[in-house]
TORKOL-4160 file (C-alpha; in steps of 0.2 Angstrom, whole numbers, padded with zeros to 4 digits, m for minus):
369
<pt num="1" X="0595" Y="0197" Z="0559"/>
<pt num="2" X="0609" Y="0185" Z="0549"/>
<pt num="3" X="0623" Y="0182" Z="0557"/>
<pt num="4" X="0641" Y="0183" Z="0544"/>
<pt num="5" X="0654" Y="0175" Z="0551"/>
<pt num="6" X="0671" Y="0183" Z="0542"/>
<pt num="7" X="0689" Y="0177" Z="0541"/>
<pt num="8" X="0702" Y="0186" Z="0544"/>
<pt num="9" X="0705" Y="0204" Z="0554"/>
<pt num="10" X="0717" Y="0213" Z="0546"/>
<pt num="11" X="0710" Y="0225" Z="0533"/>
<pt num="12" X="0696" Y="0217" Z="0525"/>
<pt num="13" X="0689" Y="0209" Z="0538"/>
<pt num="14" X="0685" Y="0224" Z="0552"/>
<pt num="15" X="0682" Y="0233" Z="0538"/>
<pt num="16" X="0665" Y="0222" Z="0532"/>
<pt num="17" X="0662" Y="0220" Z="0547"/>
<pt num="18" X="0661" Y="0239" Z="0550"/>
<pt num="19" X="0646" Y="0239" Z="0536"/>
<pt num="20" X="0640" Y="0223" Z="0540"/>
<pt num="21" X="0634" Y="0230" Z="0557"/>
<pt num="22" X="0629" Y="0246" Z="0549"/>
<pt num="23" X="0616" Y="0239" Z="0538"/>
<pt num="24" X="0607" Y="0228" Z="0552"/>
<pt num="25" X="0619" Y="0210" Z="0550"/>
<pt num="26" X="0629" Y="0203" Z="0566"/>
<pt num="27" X="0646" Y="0202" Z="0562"/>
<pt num="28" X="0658" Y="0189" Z="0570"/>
<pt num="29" X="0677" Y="0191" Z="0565"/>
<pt num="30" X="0686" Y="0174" Z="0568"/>
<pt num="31" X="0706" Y="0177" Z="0568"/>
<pt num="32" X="0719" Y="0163" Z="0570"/>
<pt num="33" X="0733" Y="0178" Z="0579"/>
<pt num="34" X="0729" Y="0181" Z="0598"/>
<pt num="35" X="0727" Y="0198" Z="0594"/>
<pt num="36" X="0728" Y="0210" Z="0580"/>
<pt num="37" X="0743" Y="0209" Z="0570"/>
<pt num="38" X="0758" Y="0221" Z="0573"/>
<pt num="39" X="0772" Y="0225" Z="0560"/>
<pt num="40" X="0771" Y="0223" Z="0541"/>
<pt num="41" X="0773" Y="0238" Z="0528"/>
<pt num="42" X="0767" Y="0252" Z="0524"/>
<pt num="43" X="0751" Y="0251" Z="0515"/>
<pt num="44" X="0742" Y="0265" Z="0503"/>
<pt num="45" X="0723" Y="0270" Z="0503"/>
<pt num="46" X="0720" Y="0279" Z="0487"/>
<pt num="47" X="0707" Y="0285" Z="0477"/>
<pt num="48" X="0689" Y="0276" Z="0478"/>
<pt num="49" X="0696" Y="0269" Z="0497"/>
<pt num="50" X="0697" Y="0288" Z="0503"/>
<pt num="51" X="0679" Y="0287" Z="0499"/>
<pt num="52" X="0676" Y="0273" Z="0508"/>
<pt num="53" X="0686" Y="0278" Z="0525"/>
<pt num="54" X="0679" Y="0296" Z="0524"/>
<pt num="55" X="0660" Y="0286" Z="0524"/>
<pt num="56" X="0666" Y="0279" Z="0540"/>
<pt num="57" X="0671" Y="0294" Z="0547"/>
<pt num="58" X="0688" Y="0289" Z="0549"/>
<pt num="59" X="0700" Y="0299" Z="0536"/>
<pt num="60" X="0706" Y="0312" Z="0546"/>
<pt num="61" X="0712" Y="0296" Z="0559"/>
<pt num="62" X="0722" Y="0289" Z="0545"/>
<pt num="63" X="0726" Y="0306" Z="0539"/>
<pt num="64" X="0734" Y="0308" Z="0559"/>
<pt num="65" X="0744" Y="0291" Z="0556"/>
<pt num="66" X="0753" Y="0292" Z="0538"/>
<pt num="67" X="0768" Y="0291" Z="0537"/>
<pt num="68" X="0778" Y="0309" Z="0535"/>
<pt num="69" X="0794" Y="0304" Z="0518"/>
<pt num="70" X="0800" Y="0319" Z="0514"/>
<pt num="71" X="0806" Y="0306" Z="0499"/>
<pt num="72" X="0819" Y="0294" Z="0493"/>
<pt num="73" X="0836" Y="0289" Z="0487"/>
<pt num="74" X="0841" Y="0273" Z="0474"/>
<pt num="75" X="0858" Y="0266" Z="0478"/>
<pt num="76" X="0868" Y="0256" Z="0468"/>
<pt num="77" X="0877" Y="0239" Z="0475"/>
<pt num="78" X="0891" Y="0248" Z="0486"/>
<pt num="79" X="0878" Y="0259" Z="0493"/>
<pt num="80" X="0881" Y="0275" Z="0484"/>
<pt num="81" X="0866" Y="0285" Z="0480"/>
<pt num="82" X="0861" Y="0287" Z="0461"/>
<pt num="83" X="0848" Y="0296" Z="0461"/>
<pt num="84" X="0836" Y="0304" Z="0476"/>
<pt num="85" X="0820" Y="0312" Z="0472"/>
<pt num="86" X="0808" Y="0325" Z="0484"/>
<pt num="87" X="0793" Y="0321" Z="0473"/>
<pt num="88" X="0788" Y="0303" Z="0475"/>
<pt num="89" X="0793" Y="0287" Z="0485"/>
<pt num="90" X="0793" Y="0267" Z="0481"/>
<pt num="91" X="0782" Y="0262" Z="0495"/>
<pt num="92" X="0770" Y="0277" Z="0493"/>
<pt num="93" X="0769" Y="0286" Z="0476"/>
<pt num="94" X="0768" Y="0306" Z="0474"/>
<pt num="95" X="0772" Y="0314" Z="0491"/>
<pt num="96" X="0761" Y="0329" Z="0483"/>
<pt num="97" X="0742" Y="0319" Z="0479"/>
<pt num="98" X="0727" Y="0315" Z="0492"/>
<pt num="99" X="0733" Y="0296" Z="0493"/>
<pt num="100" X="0739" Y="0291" Z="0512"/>
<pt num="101" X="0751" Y="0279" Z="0516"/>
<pt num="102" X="0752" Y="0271" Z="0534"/>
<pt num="103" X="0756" Y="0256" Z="0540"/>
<pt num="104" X="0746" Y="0240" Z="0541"/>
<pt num="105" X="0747" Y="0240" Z="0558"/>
<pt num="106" X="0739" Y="0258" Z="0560"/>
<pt num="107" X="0726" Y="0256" Z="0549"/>
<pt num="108" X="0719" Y="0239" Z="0557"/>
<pt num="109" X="0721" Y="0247" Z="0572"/>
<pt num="110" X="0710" Y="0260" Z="0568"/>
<pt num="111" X="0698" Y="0248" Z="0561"/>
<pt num="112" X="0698" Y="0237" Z="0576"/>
<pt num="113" X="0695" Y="0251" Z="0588"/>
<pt num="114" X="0681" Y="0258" Z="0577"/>
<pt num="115" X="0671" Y="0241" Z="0578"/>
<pt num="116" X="0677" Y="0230" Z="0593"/>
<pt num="117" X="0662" Y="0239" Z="0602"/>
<pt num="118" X="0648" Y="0230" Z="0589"/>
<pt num="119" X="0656" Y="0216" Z="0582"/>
<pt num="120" X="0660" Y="0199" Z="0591"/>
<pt num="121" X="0680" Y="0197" Z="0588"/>
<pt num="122" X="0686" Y="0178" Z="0592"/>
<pt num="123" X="0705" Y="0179" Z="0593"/>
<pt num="124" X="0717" Y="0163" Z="0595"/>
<pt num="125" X="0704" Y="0151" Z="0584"/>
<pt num="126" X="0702" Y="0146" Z="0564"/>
<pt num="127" X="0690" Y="0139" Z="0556"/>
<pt num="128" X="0692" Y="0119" Z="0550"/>
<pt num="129" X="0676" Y="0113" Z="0541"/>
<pt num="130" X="0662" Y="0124" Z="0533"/>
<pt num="131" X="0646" Y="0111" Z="0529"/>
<pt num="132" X="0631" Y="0119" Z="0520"/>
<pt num="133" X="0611" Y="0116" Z="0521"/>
<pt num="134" X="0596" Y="0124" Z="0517"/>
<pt num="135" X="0596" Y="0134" Z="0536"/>
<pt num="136" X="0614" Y="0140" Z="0534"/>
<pt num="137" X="0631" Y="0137" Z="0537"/>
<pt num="138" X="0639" Y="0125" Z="0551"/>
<pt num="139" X="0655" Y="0130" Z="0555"/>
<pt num="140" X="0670" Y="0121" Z="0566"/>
<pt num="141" X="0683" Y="0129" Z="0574"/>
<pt num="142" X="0698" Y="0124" Z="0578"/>
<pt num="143" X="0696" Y="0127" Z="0596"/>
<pt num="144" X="0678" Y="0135" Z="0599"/>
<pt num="145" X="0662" Y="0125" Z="0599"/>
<pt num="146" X="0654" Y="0124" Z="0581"/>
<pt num="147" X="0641" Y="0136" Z="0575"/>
<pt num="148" X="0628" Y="0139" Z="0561"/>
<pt num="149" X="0629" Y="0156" Z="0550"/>
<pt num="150" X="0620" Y="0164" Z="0538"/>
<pt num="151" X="0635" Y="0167" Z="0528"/>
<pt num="152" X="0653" Y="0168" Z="0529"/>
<pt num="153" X="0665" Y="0176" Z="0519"/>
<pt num="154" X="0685" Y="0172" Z="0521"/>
<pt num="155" X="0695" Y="0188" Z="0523"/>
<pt num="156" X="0710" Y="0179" Z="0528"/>
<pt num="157" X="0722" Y="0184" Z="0514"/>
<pt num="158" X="0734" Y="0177" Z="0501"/>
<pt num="159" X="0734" Y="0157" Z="0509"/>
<pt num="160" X="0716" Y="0160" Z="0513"/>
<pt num="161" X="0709" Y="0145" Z="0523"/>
<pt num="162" X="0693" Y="0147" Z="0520"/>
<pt num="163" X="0695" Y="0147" Z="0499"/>
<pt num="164" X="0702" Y="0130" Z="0503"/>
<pt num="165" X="0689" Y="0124" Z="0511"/>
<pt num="166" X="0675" Y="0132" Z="0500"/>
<pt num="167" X="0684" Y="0130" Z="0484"/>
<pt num="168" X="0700" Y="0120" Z="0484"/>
<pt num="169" X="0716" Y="0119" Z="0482"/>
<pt num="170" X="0727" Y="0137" Z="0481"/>
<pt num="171" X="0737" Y="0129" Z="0466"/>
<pt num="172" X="0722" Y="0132" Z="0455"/>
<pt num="173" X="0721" Y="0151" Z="0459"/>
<pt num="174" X="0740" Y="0158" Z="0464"/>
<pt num="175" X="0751" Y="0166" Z="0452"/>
<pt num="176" X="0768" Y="0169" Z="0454"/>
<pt num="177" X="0775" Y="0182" Z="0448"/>
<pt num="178" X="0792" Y="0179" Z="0452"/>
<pt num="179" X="0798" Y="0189" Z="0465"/>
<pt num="180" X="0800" Y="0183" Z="0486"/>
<pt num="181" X="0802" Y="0196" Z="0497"/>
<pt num="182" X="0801" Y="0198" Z="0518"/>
<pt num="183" X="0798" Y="0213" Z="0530"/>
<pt num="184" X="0803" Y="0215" Z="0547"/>
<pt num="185" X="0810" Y="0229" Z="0558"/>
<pt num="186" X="0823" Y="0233" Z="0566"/>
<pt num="187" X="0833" Y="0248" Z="0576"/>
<pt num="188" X="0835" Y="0265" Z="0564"/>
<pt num="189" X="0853" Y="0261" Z="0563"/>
<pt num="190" X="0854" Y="0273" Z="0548"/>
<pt num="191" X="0847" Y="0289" Z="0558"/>
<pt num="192" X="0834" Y="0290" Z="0543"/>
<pt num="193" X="0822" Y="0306" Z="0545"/>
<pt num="194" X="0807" Y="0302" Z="0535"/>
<pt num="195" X="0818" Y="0296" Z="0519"/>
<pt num="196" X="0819" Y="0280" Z="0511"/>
<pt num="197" X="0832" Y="0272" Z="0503"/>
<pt num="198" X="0833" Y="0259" Z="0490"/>
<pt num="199" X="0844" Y="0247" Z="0486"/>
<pt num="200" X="0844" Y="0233" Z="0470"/>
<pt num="201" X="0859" Y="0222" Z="0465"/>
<pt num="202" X="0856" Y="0207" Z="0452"/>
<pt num="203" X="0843" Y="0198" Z="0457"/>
<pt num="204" X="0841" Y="0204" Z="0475"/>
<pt num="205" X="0838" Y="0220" Z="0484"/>
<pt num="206" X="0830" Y="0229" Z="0497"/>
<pt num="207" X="0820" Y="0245" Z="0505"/>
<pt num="208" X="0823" Y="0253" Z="0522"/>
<pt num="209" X="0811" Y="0269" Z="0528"/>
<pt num="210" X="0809" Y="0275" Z="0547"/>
<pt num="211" X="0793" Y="0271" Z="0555"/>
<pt num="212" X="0783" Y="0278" Z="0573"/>
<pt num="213" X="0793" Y="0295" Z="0574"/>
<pt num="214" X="0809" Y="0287" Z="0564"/>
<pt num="215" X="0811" Y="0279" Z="0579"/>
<pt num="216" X="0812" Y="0260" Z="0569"/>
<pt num="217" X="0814" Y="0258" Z="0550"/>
<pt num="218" X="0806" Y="0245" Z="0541"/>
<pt num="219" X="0816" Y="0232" Z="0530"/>
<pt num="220" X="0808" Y="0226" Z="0514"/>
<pt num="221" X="0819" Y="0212" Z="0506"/>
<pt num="222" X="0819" Y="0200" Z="0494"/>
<pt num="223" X="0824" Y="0192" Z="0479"/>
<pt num="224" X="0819" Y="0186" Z="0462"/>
<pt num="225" X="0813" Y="0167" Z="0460"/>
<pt num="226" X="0803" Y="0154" Z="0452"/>
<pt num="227" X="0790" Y="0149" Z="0463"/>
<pt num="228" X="0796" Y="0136" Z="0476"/>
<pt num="229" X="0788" Y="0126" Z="0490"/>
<pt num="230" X="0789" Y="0129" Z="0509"/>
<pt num="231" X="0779" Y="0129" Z="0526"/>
<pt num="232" X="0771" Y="0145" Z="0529"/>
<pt num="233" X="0773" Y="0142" Z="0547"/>
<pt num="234" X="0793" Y="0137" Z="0547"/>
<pt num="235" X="0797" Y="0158" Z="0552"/>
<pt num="236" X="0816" Y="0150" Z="0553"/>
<pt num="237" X="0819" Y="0139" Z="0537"/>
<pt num="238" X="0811" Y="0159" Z="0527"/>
<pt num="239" X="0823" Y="0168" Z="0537"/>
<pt num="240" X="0837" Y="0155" Z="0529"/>
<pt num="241" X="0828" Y="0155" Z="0512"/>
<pt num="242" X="0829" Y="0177" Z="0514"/>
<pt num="243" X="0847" Y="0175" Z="0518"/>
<pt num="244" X="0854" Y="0163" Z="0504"/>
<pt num="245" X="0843" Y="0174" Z="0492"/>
<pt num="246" X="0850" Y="0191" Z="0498"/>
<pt num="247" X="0869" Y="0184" Z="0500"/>
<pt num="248" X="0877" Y="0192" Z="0487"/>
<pt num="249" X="0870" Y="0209" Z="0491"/>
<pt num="250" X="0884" Y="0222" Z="0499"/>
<pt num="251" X="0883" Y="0237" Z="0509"/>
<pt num="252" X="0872" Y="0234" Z="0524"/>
<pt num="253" X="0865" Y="0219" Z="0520"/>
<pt num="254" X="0874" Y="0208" Z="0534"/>
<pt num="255" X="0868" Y="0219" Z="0547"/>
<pt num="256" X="0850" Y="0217" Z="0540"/>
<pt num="257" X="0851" Y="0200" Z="0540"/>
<pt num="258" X="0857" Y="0198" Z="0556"/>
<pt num="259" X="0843" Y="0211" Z="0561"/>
<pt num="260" X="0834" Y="0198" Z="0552"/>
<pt num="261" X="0837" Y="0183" Z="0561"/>
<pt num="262" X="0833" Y="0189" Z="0579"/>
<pt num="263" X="0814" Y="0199" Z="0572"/>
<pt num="264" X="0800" Y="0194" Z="0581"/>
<pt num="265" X="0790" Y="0203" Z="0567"/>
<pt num="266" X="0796" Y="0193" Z="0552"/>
<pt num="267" X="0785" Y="0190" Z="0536"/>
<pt num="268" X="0790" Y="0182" Z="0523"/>
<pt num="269" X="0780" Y="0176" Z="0507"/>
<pt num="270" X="0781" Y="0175" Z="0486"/>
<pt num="271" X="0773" Y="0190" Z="0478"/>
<pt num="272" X="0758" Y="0183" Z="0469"/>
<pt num="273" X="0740" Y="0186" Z="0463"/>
<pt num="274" X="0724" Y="0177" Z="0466"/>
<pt num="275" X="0714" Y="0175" Z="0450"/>
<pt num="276" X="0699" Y="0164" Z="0451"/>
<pt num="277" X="0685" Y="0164" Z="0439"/>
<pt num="278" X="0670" Y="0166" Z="0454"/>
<pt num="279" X="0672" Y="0173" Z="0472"/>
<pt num="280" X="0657" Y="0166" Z="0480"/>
<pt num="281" X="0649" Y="0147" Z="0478"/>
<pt num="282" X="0633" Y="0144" Z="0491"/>
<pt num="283" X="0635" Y="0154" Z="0506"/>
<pt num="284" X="0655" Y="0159" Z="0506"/>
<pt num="285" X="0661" Y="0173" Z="0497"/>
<pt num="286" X="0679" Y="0178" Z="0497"/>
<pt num="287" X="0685" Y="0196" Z="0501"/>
<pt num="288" X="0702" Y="0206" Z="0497"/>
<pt num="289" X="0718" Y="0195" Z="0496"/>
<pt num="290" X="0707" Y="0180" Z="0497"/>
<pt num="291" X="0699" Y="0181" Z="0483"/>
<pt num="292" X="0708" Y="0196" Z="0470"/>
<pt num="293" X="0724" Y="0197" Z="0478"/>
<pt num="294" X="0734" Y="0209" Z="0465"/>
<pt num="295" X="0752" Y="0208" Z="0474"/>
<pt num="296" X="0760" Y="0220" Z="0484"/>
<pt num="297" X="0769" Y="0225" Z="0468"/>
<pt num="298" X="0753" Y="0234" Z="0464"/>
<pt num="299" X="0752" Y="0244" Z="0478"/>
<pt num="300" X="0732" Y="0243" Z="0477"/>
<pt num="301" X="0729" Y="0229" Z="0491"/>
<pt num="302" X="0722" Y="0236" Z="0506"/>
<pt num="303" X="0711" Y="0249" Z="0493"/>
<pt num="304" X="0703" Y="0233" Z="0483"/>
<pt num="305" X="0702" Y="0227" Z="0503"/>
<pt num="306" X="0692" Y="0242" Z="0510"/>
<pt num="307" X="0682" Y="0244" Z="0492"/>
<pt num="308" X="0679" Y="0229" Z="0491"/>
<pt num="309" X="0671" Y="0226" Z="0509"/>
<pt num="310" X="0660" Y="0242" Z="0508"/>
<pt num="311" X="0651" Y="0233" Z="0489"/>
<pt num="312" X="0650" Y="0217" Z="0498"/>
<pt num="313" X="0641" Y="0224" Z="0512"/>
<pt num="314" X="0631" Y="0237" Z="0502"/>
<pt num="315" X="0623" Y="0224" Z="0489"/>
<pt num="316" X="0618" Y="0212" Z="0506"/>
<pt num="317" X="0610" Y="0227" Z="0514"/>
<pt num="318" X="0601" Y="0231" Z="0496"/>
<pt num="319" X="0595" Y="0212" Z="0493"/>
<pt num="320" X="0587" Y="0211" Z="0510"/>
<pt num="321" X="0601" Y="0196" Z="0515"/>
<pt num="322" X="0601" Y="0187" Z="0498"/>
<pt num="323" X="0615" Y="0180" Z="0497"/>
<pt num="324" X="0613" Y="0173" Z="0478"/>
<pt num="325" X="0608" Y="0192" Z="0473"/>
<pt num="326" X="0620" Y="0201" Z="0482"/>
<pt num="327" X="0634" Y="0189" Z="0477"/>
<pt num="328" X="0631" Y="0192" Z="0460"/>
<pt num="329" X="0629" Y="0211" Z="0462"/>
<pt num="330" X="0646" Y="0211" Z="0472"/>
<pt num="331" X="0655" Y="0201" Z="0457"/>
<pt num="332" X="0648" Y="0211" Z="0444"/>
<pt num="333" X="0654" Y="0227" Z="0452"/>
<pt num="334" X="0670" Y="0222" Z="0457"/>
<pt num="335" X="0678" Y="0212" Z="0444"/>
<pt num="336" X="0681" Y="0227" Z="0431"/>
<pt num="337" X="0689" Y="0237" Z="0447"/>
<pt num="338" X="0699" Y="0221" Z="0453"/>
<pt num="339" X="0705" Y="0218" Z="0434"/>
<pt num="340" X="0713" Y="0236" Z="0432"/>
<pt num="341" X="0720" Y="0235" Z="0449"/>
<pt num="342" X="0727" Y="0217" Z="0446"/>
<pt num="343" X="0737" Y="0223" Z="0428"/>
<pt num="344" X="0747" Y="0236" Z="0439"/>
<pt num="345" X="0759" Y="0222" Z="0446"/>
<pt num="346" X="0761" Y="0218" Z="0429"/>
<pt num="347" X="0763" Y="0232" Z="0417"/>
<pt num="348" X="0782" Y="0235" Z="0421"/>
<pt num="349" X="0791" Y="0223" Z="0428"/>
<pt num="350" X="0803" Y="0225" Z="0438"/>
<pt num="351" X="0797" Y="0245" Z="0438"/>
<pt num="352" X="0781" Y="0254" Z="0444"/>
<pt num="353" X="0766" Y="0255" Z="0433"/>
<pt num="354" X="0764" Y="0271" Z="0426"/>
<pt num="355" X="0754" Y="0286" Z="0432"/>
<pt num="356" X="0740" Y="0285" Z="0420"/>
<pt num="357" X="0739" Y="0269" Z="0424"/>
<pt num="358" X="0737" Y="0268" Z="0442"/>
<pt num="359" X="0725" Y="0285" Z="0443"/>
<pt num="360" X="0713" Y="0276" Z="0430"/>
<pt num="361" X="0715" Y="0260" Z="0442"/>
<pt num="362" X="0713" Y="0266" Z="0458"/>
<pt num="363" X="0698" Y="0276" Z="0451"/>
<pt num="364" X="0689" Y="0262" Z="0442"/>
<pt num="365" X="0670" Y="0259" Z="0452"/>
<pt num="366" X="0659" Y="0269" Z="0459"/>
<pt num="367" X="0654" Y="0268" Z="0476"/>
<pt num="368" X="0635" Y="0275" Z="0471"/>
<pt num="369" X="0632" Y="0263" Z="0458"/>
């Protein structure tokens, strides 16, 4: 039996995990949190990722857990609404298609309680070397005695740690696109009932939507940039950075960004795509945001996530546990898919792609091929 060990258990991560153990591999997930991560946006599975939740039996979970917008309104500076709609949402897209939105945190639920029973999960550790040789990988950890894999694949998102170890620096692979924003939740201050409201000023702007029964709203703001330098780590000098961005923004906005200041959920980063000319080199391969990250401005993360975790796992299962064919396979497959997927964040800026184009993208492979 090879033993994988993956990065990273958010989305990606369970979710190979999930079909690593299903086609005879032994899964360990290695995650830096001390327990699944809570907050964060809602997320969308659409098209070719309904697929592959329905192959794991659980759609009609994450059919329970979506989120229930009736729709939207867009409000200018001042807080007066322009223009509503019953038909679609930012965050989600048509309210009337087969797509579900949830949040992050219910769907890695869900994956988490679907495989903590076969998979080996070590919580509160990361990995800090990855030396290769002809019987497998040796890993360190931070905190946990070092161990040899078979493989190891880094789902460990935008800042990937193990795409720096494996194949350098995140400078050579991120593209900014121009735009910094932060989630974080706070008190449904606005009495919301599953309607979102949207609000862009300038430069800046923001989305609130109720969450878990409209008891909370979620709070996506941010503002448009160049690309600058800061510690991902420093939650406090972000908060700072989201409210000297957002200043000039009216209505609500103090209250948000005093709501701000005290979250214990805050997340902040640059939205940006991973591009890199090979995912995989020996015996790491890099999965979802690690590896194709296409923004959230795409809305196509967490599918390319679940899509691409099902491929990985099937072409390893197909080439008996070689890695060198499989790898190959999983490239081949994926890149045309990650590519379509990738130009959504970028067809419109400062708008959504259109229709055509995200049924075509989220569409675009074959889980039979």
């Amino acid at each position: 039996m090879k033993h994988v060990l993956v990065s990273g258990a958010s989305v990606a991560g369970p979710a190979l995990a999930y079909w690593l153990h299903r086609r005879g591999f032994a899964p360990t997930v290695v995650e830096r949190a001390p327990a699944p991560r809570l907050g964060g946006q809602a997320v969308d599975v659409r098209g070719v990722a309904l697929g592959v939740v329905g192959r794991m039996n659980l759609l009609a979970e994450i059919r329970q857990a979506r989120t229930r917008m009736r729709g939207m309104s867009m409000l200018d500076g001042d807080g007066n609404e322009i223009m509503r709609s019953t038909e679609e949402t930012v965050s989600g897209g048509r309210l009337d298609g087969d797509d579900v939105e949830l949040l992050r945190e219910d769907l890695t639920r869900l994956l988490y309680e679907r495989t903590r029973d076969d998979v080996e999960y070590v919580f509160g550790d990361s990995i800090t070397t990855i030396d290769e040789d002809e019987h497998g990988a040796r890993v360190v950890f931070e905190h946990g005695e070092s161990r040899t894999f078979d493989l190891v694949v880094g789902a460990d998102g935008l800042h990937s740690n193990v795409r720096g170890l494996a194949f350098g620096a995140e400078r050579r692979f991120i593209h900014h696109l121009g735009t910094h924003l932060a989630i974080f939740s706070m008190e449904n201050f606005l009495n919301l009932d599953n309607w979102q409201v949207w609000l862009r000023d300038g430069n800046a702007g923001f989305g609130i939507y109720p969450v878990k029964d409209n008891t909370e709203i979620r709070v996506t703001i941010g503002f448009e940039s160049p690309s600058f330098d800061y510690d991902h780590r420093d939650i406090e000098r972000q908060k700072g950075l989201v409210a000297d961005g957002c200043a000039g923004l009216r209505w609500e906005t103090p209250r948000l960004l005093k709501a701000m200041a005290e979250a214990p959920d805050f997340y902040f980063d640059s939205m940006a795509q991973i591009r890199m000319d090979r995912w995989t080199k020996g015996r790491v391969a890099l999965l979802g945001d690690a590896g194709y990250c296409a923004s959230p401005l795409s809305g196509q993360g967490t599918s390319l996530a679940l899509v691409g975790a099902y491929v990985l796992a099937e072409e390893l299962g197909r080439a008996g546990g070689d890695h060198s064919i499989a790898f190959a396979r999983y490239e081949e497959r994926m890149r045309p898919y990650v590519g379509l997927n990738q130009a959504l964040a970028t067809e419109n800026p400062g708008g959504p792609a259109s229709t055509e184009s995200v049924e075509h993208a989220k569409n675009g492979i074959s889980l039979d091929a």
